[in-house]
C-alpha positions in Angstrom: -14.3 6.4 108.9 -15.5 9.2 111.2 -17.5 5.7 113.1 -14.7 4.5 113.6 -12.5 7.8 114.8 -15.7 8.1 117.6 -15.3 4.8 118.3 -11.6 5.1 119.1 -12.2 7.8 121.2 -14.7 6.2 123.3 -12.8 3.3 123.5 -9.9 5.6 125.2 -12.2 7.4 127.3 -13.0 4.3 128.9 -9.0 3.6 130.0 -8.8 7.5 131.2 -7.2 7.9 134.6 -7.4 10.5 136.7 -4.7 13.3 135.0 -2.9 16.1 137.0 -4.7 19.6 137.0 -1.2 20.8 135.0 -1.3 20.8 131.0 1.0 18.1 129.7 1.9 19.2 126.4 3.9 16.5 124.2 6.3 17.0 120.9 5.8 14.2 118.4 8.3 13.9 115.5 7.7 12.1 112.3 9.1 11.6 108.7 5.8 11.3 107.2 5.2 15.0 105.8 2.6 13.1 103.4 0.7 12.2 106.5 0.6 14.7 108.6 -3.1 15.6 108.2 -4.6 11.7 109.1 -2.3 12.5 111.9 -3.4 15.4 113.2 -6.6 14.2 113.1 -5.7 10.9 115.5 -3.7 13.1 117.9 -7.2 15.4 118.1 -9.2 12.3 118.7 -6.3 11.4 121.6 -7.0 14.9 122.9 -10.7 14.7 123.6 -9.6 11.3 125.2 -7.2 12.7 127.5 -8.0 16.2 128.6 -4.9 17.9 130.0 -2.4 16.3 127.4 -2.0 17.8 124.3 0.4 16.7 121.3 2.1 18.7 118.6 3.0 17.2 115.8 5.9 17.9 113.6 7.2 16.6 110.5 10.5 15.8 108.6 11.3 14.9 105.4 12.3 11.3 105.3 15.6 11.4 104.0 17.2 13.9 106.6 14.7 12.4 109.6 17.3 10.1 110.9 20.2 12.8 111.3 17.7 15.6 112.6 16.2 13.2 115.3 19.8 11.9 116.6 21.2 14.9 116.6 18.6 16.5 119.0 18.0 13.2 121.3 21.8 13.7 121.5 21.9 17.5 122.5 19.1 16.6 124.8 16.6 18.6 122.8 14.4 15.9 121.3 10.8 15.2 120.9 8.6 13.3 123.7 7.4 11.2 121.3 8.7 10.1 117.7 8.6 7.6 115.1 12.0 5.6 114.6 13.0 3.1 112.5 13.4 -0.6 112.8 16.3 -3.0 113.4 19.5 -2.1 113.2 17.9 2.0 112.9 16.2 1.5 115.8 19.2 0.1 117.4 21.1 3.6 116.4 19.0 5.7 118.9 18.1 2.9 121.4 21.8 2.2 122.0 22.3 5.7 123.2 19.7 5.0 125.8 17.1 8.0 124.4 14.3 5.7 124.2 11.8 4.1 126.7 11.8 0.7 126.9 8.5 -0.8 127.2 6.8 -4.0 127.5 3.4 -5.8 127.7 2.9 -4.6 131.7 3.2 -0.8 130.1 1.6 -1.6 126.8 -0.3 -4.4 127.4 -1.6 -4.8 123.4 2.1 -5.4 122.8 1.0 -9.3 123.5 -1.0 -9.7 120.5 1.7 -8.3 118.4 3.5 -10.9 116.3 6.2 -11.5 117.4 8.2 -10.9 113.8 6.5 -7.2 114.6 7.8 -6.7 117.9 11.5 -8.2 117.1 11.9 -5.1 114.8 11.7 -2.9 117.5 13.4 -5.0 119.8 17.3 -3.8 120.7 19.4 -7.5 120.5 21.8 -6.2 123.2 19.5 -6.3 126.3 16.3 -7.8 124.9 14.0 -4.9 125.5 11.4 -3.6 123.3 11.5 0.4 122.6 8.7 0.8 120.2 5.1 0.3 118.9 5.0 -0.9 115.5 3.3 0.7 113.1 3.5 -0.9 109.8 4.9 -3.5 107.4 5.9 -2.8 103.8 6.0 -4.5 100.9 8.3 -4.4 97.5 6.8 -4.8 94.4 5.4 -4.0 91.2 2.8 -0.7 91.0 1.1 -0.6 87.8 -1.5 1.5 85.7 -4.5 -1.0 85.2 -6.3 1.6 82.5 -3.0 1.1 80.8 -2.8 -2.3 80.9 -6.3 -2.8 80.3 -6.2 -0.5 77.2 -3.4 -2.3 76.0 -4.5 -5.9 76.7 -1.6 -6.8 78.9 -1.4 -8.7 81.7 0.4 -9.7 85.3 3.3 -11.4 83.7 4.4 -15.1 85.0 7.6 -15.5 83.9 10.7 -13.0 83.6 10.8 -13.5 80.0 6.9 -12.5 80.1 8.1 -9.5 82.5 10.6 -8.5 79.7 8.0 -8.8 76.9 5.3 -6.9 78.6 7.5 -3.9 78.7 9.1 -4.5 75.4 5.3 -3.8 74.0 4.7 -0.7 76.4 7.4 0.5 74.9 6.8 -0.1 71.3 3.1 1.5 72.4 5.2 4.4 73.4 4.3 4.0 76.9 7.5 4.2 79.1 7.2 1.0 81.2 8.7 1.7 84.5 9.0 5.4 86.2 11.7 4.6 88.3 15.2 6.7 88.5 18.1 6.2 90.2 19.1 9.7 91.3 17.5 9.1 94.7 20.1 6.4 96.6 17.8 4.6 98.7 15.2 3.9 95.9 17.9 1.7 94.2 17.9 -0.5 97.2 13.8 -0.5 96.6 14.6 -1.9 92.9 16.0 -4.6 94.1 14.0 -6.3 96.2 10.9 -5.0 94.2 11.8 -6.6 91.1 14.2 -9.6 91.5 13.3 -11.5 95.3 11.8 -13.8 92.7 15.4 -14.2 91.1 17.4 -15.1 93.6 14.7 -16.5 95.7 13.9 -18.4 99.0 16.8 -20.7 99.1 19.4 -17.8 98.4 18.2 -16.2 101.6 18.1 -19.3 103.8 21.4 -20.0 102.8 22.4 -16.0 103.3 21.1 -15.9 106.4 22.3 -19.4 108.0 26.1 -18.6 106.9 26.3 -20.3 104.0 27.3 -18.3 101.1 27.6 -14.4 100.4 26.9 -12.2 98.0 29.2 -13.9 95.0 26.3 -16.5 95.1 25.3 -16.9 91.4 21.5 -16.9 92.4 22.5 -13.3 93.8 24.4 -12.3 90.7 21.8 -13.9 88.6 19.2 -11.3 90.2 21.3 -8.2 89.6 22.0 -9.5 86.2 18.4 -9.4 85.4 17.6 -6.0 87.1 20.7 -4.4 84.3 18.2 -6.3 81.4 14.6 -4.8 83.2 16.8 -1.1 83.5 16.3 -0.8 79.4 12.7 -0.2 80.4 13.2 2.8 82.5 13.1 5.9 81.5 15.5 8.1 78.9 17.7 9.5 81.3 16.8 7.4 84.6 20.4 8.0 86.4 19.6 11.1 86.9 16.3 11.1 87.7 15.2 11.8 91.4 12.5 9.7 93.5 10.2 12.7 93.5 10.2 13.0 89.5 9.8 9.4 89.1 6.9 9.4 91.8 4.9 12.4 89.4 5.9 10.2 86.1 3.8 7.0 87.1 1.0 9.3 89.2 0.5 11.1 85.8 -0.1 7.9 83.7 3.0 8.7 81.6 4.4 5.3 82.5 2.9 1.8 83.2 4.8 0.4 86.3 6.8 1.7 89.2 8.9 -0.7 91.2 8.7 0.6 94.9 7.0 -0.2 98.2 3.2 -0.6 99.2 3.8 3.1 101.3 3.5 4.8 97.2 -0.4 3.5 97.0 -1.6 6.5 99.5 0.8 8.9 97.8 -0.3 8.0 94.0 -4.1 8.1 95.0 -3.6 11.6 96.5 -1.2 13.0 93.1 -4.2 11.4 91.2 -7.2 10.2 92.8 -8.3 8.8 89.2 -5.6 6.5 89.0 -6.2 2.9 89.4 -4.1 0.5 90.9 -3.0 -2.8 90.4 0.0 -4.9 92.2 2.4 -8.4 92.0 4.9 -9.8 92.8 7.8 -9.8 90.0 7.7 -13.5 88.9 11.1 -15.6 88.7 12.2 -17.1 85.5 9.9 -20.1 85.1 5.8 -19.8 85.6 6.2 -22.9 89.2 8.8 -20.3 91.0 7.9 -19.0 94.3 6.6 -15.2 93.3 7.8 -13.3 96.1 7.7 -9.7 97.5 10.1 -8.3 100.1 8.9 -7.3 103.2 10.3 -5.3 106.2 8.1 -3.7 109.4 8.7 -0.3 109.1 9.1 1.7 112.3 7.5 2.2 115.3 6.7 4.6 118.1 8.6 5.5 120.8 8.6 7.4 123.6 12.3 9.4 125.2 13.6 8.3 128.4 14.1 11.4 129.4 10.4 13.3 129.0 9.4 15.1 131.1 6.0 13.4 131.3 6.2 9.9 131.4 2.7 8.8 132.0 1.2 11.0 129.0 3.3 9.5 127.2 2.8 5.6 127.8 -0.9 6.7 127.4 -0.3 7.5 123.6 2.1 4.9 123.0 -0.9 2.3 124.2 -3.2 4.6 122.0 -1.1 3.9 118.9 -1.2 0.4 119.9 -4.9 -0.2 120.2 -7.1 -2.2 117.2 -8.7 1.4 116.8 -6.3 3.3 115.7 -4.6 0.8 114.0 -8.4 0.6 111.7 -7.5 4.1 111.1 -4.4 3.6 110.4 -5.2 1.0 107.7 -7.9 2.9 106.1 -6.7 6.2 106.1 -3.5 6.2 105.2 -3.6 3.2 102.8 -0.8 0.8 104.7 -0.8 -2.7 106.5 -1.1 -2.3 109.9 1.0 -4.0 112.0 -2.1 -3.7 115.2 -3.6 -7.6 115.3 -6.9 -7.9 113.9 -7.2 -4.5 111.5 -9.4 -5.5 108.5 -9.0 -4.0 105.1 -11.9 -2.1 103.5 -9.6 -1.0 100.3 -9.3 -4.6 98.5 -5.9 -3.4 96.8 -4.5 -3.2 100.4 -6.4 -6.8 100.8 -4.6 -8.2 97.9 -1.0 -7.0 99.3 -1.6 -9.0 102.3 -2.0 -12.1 100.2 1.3 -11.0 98.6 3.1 -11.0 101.9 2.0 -14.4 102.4 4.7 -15.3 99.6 7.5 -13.1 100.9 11.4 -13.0 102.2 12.3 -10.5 103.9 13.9 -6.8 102.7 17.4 -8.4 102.7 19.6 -5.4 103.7 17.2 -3.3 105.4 16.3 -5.9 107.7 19.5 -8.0 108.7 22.2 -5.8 107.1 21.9 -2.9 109.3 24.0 -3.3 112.3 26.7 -2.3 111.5 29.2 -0.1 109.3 29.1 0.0 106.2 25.8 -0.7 106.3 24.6 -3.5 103.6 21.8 -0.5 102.3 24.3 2.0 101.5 26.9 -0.4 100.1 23.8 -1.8 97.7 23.0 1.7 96.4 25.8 3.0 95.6 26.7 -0.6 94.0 23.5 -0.9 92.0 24.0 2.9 90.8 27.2 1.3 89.1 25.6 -1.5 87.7 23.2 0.3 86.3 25.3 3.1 84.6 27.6 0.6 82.8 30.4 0.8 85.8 30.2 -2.2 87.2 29.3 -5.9 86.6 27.4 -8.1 88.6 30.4 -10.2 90.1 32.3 -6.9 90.9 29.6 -5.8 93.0 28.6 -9.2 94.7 32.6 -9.3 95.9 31.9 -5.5 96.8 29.0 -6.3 98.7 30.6 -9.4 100.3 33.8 -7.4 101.3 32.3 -4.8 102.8 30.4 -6.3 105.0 32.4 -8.7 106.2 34.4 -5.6 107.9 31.7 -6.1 110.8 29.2 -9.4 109.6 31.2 -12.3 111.1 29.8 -14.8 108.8 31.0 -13.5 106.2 34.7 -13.4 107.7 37.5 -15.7 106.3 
């Protein structure tokens, strides 16, 4: 790792231009607290790259990021540089005209982005790109392998399998999943973790080209099946919080955890004995399409209005380069949205192959853009469900009539 952190460094001392004699000293916001230290360490390689611009780094927790950072861009007190979401978060701040646009002449590694990558950080009003990104993430199933192994169990390939393996964790006394619902946006993460599979690839092509809603029966079918899988959580689960769930699986005190390919850093560093395993929940019969959902992330951006432009391009190309994005991969355990970043952790090898079987992360990713948003009608809606307030059907028509206030397609 430290090869390739010298390497990157070289690699940007070759691209140096001549800098002003004056300090240029950047703010960079983020809403990865866990990650602050691998970043620190990349801005310090950036540094001895660039002398005369330095960058401090400051982080938010994840939940209040989005509030924090438009509330400052707005009062015109915001960072130089910060991560922001993708989609219809990205188009949040971008709309206000706080961020930079940029483009392949002023980040020319933008080229060899796919283009899936670069459309998350793209604004749909005027075309332009605002951001770099910087990962993809993947829902799916997290589990124990020293538990499974101990216990004989294996990957299941049918939902009645999926049922049955935690039907015997549970007779083991093992709790099966960790997962709570206290947390809003992890019940969201439940959903596409565990029942993509369910509703499947047809579902969404039909979702997405206008021909049904949510009161689709492969939709309701899915929620159905995540009330059955719910038994399997733990005593208590409505109340429990993200963080508690997080420290339940990292402990070994349950099997599974349904969540997002960004928990693999976070249980290795609770535990660093842990080992890992990951698939995709399976559908109901063994020849359905396994699939994960997927969504890019976030990116980097720069503000329109900093007061050092330049300094800032030449970090935004720096997060952008195969380097960093090596780093990136290793270090902090996530896939890389930089072209041609290899995998030395063969977990993080395997989740690629997953995303080769994958739909996308249905509300987070095309449900967005307006108000309500589809994310904060699901989690609220599969709170319900899941607390014996509402059925499947009410909340597919709750879904469906929410968003039609704004989603044209879904307009009578």
């Amino acid at each position: 790792m430290k090869k390739n952190l010298l390497r990157l460094g070289a690699v940007l001392g070759s691209l140096v231009i001549a800098m002003p004699a004056l300090a240029q000293d950047l703010t960079f916001w983020s809403w990865r607290q866990e990650d602050k230290a691998v970043y620190e360490e990349l801005i310090k390689t950036f540094e001895a790259a660039n002398p005369g611009i330095t960058v401090k780094l400051e982080s938010f927790e994840a939940a209040n990021y989005n509030t924090i950072l438009s509330t400052a861009l707005a009062g015109g007190t915001g960072p130089d540089l910060m991560m922001v979401r993708a989609f219809g978060g990205l188009e949040a701040i971008a709309n206000g005209g706080y961020l930079m646009p940029i483009s392949k002449d002023t980040v020319p590694a933008l080229a060899d982005f796919s283009p899936a990558a670069v459309a998350a950080e793209t604004m749909r009003s005027d075309g332009k790109v605002y951001a770099v990104p910087f990962a993809s993430q993947t829902q799916f199933v997290i589990y124990n392998k020293a538990i499974f192994d101990q216990n004989g169990l294996k990957e299941p390939q049918t939902w009645d399998e999926f049922i049955k393996l935690a039907e015997d964790l549970k007779a083991k006394g093992i709790i099966p999943f960790a997962n709570g619902t206290a947390t809003a946006w992890q019940n969201e993460t439940i959903v596409g973790a565990l029942v993509s599979s369910i509703y499947g690839r047809g579902f969404y092509d039909d979702l997405i080209a206008g021909k049904t809603d949510f009161n689709d029966p492969r939709y309701l079918d899915g929620l159905a099946k995540l009330k059955d899988i719910s038994a399997y959580f733990p005593d208590g689960f409505i109340g429990l919080d993200y963080a508690s769930a997080q420290q339940l699986f990292a402990s070994g005190m349950a099997a599974m955890f349904a969540g997002g390919s960004y928990e693999i850093a976070n249980f290795r560093a609770q535990n660093p004995d842990i080992q890992l395993g990951v698939f995709a929940a399976p559908g109901v019969k063994a020849d359905d399409e396994k699939l994960v959902a997927i969504y890019f992330d976030g990116g980097y951006a720069a503000n329109a209005k900093t007061a050092h432009p330049e300094a800032a391009l030449k970090f935004l190309n720096f997060v952008a380069s195969k380097d960093f994005g090596q780093v990136f991969a290793n270090k902090l355990n996530n896939i890389s949205t930089v072209p041609g970043v290899t995998f030395d952790d063969p977990l993080l090898g395997h989740v690629a192959e997953l995303n080769q079987h994958s739909i996308p992360y249905l509300m987070l990713v095309h449900f967005r853009y307006g108000e309500p948003s589809g994310s904060v009608l699901l989690q609220g809606e599969v709170q319900k469900l899941l607390d014996n307030k509402a059925t499947p059907a009410e909340i597919g028509k709750a879904l469906t009539d929410g968003l039609a206030t704004w989603y044209e397609p879904f307009k009578k």
